[in-house]
C-alpha positions in Angstrom: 16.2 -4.7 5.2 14.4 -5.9 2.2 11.4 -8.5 2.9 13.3 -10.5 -0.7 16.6 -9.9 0.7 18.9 -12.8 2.2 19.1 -10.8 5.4 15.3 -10.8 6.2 15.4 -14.8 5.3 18.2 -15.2 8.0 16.1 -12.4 10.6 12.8 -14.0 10.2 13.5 -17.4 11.3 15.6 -15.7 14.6 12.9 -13.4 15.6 10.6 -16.7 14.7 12.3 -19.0 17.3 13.4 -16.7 19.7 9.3 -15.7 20.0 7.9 -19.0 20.7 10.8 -21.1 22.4 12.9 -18.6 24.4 10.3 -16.5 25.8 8.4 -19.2 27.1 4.8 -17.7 25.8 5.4 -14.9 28.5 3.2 -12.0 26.6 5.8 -9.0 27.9 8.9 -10.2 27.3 7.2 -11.8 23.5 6.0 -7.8 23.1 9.7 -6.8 24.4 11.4 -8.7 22.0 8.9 -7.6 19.1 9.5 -4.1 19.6 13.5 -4.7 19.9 13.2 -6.5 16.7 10.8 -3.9 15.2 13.7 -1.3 15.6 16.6 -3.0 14.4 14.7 -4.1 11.2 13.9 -0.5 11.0 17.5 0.6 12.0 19.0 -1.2 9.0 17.3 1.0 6.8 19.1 4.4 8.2 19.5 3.8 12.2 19.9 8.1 12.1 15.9 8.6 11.3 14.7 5.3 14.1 15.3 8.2 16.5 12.4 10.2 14.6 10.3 6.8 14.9 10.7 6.8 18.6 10.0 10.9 19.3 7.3 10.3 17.2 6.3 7.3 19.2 6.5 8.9 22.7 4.9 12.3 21.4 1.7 10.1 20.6 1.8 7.8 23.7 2.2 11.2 25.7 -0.5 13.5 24.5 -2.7 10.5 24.5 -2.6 10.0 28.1 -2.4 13.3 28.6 -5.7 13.8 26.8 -7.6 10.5 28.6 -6.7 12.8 31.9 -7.9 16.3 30.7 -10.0 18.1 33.0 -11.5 20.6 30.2 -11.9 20.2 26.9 -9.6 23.1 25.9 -7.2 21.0 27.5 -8.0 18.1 25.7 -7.7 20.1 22.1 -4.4 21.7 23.2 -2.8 18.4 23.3 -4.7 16.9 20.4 -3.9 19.4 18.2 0.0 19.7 19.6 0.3 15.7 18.3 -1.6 16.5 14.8 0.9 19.9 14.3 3.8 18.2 15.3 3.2 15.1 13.1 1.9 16.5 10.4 4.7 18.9 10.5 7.6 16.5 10.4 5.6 14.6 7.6 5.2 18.0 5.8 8.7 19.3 6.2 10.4 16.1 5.2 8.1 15.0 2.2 6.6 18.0 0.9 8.9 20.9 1.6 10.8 21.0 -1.6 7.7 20.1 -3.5 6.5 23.2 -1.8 9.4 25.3 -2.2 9.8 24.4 -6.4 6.6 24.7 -7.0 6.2 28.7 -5.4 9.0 29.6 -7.2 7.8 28.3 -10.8 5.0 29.9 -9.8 6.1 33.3 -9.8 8.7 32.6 -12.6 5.4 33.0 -14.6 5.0 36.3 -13.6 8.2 37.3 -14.4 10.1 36.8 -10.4 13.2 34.6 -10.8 14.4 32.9 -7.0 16.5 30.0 -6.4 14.3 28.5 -3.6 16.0 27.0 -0.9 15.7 23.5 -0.5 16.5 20.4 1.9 19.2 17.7 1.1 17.5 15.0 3.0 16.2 11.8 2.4 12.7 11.0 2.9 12.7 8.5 6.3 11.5 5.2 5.0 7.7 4.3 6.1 7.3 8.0 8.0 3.5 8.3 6.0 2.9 4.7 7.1 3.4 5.5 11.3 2.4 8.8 11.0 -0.9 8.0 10.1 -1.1 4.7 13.0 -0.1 7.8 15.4 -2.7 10.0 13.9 -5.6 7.3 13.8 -4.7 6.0 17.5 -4.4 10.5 18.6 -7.8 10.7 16.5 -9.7 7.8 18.2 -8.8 9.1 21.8 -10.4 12.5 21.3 -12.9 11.4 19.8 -13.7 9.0 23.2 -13.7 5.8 21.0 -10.7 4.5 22.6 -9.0 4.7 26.3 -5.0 6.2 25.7 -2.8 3.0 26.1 -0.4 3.4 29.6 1.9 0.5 28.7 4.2 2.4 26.6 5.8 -0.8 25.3 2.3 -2.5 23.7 1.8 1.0 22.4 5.2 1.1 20.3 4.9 -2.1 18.9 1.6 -1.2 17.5 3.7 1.6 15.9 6.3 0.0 14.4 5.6 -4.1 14.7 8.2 -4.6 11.5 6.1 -6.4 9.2 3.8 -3.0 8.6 5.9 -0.7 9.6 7.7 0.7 6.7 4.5 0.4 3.8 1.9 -0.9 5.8 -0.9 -2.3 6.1 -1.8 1.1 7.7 -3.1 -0.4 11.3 -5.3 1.0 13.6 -5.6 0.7 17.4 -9.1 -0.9 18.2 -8.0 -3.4 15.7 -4.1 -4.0 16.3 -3.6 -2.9 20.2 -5.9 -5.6 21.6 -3.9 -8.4 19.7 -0.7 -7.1 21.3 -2.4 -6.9 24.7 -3.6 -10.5 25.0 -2.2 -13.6 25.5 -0.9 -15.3 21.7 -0.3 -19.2 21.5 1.3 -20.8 18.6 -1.2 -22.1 16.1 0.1 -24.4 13.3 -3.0 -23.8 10.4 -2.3 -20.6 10.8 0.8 -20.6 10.4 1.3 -22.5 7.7 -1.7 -20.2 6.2 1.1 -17.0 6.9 3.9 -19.2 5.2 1.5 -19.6 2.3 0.7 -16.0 1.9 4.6 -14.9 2.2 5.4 -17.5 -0.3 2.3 -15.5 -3.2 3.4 -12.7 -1.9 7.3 -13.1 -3.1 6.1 -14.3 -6.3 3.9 -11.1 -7.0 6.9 -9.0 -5.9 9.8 -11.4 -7.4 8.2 -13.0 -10.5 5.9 -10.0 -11.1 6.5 -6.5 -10.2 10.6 -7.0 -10.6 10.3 -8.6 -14.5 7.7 -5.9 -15.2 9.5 -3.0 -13.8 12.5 -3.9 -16.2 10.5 -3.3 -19.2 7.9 -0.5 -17.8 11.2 0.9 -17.1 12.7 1.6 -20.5 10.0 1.6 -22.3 8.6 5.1 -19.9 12.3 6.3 -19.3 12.7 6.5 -23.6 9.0 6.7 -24.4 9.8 9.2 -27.5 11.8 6.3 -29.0 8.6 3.8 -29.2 5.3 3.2 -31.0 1.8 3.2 -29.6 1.3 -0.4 -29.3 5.1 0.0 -27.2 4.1 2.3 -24.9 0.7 0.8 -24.3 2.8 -2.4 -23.4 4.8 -0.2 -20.8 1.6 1.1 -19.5 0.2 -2.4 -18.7 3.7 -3.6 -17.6 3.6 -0.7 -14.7 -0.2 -1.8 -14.0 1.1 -5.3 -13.3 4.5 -3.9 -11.3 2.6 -2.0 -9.1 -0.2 -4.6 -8.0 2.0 -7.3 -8.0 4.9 -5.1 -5.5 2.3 -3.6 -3.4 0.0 -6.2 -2.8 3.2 -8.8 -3.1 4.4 -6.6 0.3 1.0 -6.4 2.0 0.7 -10.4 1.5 4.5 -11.0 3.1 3.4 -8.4 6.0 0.3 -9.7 6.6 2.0 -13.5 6.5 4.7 -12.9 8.8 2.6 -11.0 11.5 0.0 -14.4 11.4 3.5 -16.4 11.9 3.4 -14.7 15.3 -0.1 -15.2 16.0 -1.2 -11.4 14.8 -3.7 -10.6 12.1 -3.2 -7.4 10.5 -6.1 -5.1 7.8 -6.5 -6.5 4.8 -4.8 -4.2 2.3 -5.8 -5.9 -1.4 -9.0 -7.8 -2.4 -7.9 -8.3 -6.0 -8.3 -5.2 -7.5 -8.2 -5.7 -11.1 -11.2 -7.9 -11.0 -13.3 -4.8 -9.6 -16.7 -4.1 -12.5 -16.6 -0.4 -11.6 -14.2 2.3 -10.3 -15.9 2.7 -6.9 -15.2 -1.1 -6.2 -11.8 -0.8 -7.3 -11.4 1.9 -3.9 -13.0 -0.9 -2.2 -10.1 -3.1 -3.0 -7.3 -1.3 -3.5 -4.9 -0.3 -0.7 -7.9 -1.0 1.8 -6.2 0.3 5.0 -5.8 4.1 3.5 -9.2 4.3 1.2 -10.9 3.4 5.2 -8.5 5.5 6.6 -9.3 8.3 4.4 -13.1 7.4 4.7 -13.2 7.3 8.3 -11.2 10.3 9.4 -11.3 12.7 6.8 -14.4 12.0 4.4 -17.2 11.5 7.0 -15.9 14.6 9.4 -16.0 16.2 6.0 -19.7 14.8 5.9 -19.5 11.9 3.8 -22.4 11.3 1.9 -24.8 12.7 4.1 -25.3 15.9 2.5 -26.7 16.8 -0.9 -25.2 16.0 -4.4 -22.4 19.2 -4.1 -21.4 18.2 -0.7 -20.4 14.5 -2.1 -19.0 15.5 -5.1 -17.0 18.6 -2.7 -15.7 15.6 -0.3 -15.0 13.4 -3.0 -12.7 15.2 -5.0 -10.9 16.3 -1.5 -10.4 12.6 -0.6 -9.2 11.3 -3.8 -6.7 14.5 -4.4 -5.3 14.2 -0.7 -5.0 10.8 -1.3 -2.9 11.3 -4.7 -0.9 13.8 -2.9 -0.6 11.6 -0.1 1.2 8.9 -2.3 4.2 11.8 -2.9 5.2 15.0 -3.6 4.6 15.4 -7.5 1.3 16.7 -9.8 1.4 13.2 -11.6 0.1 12.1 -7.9 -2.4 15.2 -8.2 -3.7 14.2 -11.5 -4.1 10.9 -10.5 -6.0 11.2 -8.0 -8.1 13.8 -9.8 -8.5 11.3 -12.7 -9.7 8.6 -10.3 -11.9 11.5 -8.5 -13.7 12.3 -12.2 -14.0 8.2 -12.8 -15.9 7.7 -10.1 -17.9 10.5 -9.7 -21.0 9.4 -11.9 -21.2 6.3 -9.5 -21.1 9.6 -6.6 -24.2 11.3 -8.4 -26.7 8.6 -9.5 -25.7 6.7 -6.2 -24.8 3.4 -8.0 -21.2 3.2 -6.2 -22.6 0.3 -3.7 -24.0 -1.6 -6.8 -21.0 -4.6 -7.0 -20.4 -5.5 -3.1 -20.3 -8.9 -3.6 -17.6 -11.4 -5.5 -17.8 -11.2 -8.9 -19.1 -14.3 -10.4 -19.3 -16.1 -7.0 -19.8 -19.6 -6.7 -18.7 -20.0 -11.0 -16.1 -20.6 -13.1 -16.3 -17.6 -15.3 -17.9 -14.4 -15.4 -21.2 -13.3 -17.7 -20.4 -11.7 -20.4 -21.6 -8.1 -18.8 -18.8 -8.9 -15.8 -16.5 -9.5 -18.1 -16.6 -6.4 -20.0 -16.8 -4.3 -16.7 -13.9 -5.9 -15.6 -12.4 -5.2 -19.0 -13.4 -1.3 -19.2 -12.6 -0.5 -15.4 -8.8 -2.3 -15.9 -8.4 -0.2 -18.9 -9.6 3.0 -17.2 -7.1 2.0 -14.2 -4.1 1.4 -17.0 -4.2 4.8 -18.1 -4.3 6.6 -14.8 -1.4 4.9 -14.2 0.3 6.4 -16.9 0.1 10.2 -14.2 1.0 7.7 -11.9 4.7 6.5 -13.0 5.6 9.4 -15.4 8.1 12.0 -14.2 6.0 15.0 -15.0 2.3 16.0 -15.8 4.0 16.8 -19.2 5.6 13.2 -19.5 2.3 11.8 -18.9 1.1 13.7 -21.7 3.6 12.9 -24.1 3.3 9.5 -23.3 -0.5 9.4 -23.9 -0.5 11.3 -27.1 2.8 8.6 -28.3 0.2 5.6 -27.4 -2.9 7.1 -29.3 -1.0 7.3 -32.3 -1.9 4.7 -35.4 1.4 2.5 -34.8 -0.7 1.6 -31.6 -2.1 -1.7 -34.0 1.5 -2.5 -34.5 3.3 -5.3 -32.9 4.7 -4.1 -30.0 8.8 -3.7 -30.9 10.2 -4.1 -27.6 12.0 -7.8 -26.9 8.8 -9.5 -27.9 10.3 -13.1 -26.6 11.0 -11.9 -23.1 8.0 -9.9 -22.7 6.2 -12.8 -24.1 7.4 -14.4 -20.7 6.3 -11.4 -18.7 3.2 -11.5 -20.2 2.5 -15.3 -19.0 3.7 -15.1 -16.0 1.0 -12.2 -15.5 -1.7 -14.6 -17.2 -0.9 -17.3 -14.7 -1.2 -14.5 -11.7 -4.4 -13.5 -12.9 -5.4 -17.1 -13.3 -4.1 -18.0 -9.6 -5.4 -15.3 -8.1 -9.1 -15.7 -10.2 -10.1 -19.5 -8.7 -8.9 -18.1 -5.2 -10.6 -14.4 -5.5 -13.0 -15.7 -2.6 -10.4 -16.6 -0.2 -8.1 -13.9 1.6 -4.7 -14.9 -0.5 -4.0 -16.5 -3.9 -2.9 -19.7 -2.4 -5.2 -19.6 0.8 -7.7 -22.9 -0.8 -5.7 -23.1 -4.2 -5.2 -26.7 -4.8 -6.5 -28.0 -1.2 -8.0 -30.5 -2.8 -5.2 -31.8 -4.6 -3.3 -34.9 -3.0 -0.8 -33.7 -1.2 2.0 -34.6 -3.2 0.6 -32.3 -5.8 -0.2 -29.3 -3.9 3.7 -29.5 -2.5 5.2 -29.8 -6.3 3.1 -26.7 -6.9 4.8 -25.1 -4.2 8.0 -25.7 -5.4 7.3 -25.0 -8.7 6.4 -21.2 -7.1 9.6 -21.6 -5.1 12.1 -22.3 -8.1 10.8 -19.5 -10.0 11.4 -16.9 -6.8 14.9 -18.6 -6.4 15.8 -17.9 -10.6 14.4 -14.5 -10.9 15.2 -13.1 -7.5 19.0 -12.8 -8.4 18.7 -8.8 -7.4 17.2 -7.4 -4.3 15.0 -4.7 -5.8 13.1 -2.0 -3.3 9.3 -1.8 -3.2 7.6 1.2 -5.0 5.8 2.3 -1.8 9.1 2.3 0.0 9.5 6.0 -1.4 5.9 7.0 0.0 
């Protein structure tokens, strides 16, 4: 079930009603009906693989409790590190095995050793690195004594798979999420309406956005041996704007529906694209796994703590585990090594805590030295993209050497009149989402001081442009991580 699909606009309202006038504000039976819904939004997708979101679900509420009631601490690692093998292993044996299994036997092709390697006709489980990592995070924080393992096995699955995270996040974690389940939720109107505004700029950026730019970023990277530099440059900043728009077009529709219910989930995207330096850009970019990644894997590494080899050593592990995390290809690799090698004089002269704030806060436009940050860290973030969506390491290559060519000062050849389109729409995202870059959404404070009547022909005017380019029901690019 697609969040731009006509089913999900016919299951929203249902779960909607049924939450605040059937169950009578009684917290269990609100949480009953959440998880219920929670796995038949899930089972729509392949009902088969909900049976490996509930094993994994019970494994974690299990060794959880049975950890909180260890009496030694060999005890307590036995079952901690039964939970991390076990989910880790089904993670690695579904999304990684083949990768595994090609790769070994190229490897030794090399060398002169020809195998066919066996591999497994199985498709990857929808959202399985998204609840993995809730399970490991909640396993994690219980050995760690930061949190008490949760005895109510119900409040514990719906912070595993509450269906507006639970198939590409936001990736949640239990201090934050549990607590939310666990108390007492009345209906509040502003917010709300807030959530209703947020799913609203979130359909856009998937609808409007991602979908038109995917048609062109499309062709122009599936046949890039047929087009010019300035083409292929085109294609490159088409796929910059498909992937912002459907990630952080999802995060904004999950994070809107779970307020209509009176939850508030991680913040995933802080408008990236308007970072003035890499390291700012991992401050706003997929929030939930750059923290998650920072707080269970880079500072047990260390973090920052030791000298200049021990943060160059942990940042280079983080970004490459994080690359790999995103799938099982080297374009993820080298992407995540790219990004490691960007960022990494910010890591050695210490200068990657130097743009905290909102740029240009409180003006209109940036200076002139914001501006041309912005400018060089976007076109640093283009072309890592280009690992990103190619098909190969040597694609990617290809496709860079096609775009440095001369013909890149050529008018791009491809459809100019409807990418001309593209292309505005994008300009009116970036100018939407520039005058509301200090609130949480695009349309959080846009035009609240218009008269009303304005403000709601503005909404309109969003929602007739969803309705005439959301003909197809396209799936979202994280779906396949």
């Amino acid at each position: 079930m697609l969040f731009n699909s006509i089913s999900f606009a016919i299951f929203l309202p249902i779960v909607f009603l049924l939450y605040w006038f059937v169950t009578n504000n009684n917290l269990k039976f609100q949480n009953i009906l959440l998880l219920v819904s929670s796995y038949f939004f899930y089972s729509c997708w392949d009902w088969r693989f909900l049976f490996l979101l509930i094993f994994s679900t019970l494994l974690d509420y299990y060794t959880g409790i049975r950890m909180s009631e260890a009496k030694s601490v060999n005890n307590k690692k036995f079952w901690f590190w039964l939970s991390i093998s076990v989910n880790l292993g089904f993670l690695g044996v579904f999304k990684y095995y083949n990768f595994f299994a090609e790769s070994f036997a190229a490897g030794i092709a090399n060398l002169g050793l020809y195998i066919n390697p066996w591999t497994l006709k199985v498709i990857l489980p929808v959202g399985i690195s998204f609840y993995t990592f809730h399970g490991l995070s909640y396993v994690i924080d219980i050995y760690k004594d930061r949190i008490k393992a949760e005895r109510n096995f119900i409040d514990y699955a719906v912070f595993v798979s509450f269906f507006p995270l639970l198939v590409a996040g936001p990736i949640e974690r239990a201090t934050h999420l549990l607590p939310q389940i666990q108390k007492k939720r009345t209906f509040d109107y502003a917010k709300a309406v807030d959530g209703l505004k947020q799913i609203l700029w979130g359909l856009f950026k998937k609808v409007v956005i991602a979908d038109q730019c995917a048609e062109y970023a499309n062709m122009i990277f599936n046949n890039s041996a047929d087009y010019s530099g300035s083409t292929l440059l085109l294609g490159a900043i088409f796929f910059t704007f498909q992937i912002y728009g459907d990630f952080s077009g999802y995060s904004d529709i999950a994070i809107g529906t779970a307020r209509l219910f009176g939850i508030d989930l991680l913040r995933n995207f802080a408008y990236p694209y308007f970072s003035r330096d890499i390291a700012e850009f991992w401050r706003r970019w997929h929030i939930s796994l750059s923290s998650w990644f920072r707080d269970y894997l880079y500072i047990p590494l260390g973090g920052s703590q030791g000298g200049t080899w021990m943060k160059v050593r942990n940042t280079f592990i983080i970004f490459l585990v994080s690359g790999f995390w995103h799938g099982a290809n080297w374009t993820f690799i080298a992407w995540g090594f790219l990004n490691a090698i960007y960022i990494m004089p910010s890591i050695i002269f210490n200068t990657n805590r130097n743009n905290i704030d909102i740029v240009a806060k409180g003006k209109i436009l940036p200076n002139l030295k914001e501006f041309i940050s912005i400018l060089m860290t976007f076109s640093l973030t283009v072309f890592a993209w280009i690992f990103f969506r190619s098909e190969n390491v040597s694609h990617a290559f290809y496709f860079i050497k096609g775009m440095c060519s001369f013909d890149i000062f050529t008018i791009p050849s491809y459809r100019p009149m409807f990418y001309m389109i593209v292309l505005f729409f994008c300009s009116f995202l970036i100018l939407i989402e520039w005058f509301g870059r200090e609130s949480k959404h695009g349309l959080e404070k846009f035009g609240w001081k218009w008269r009303r009547s304005l403000r709601f022909l503005f909404y309109y005017f969003i929602i007739m442009l969803i309705l005439y380019f959301g003909g197809k029901e396209q799936q979202f690019i994280y779906f396949q991580f």
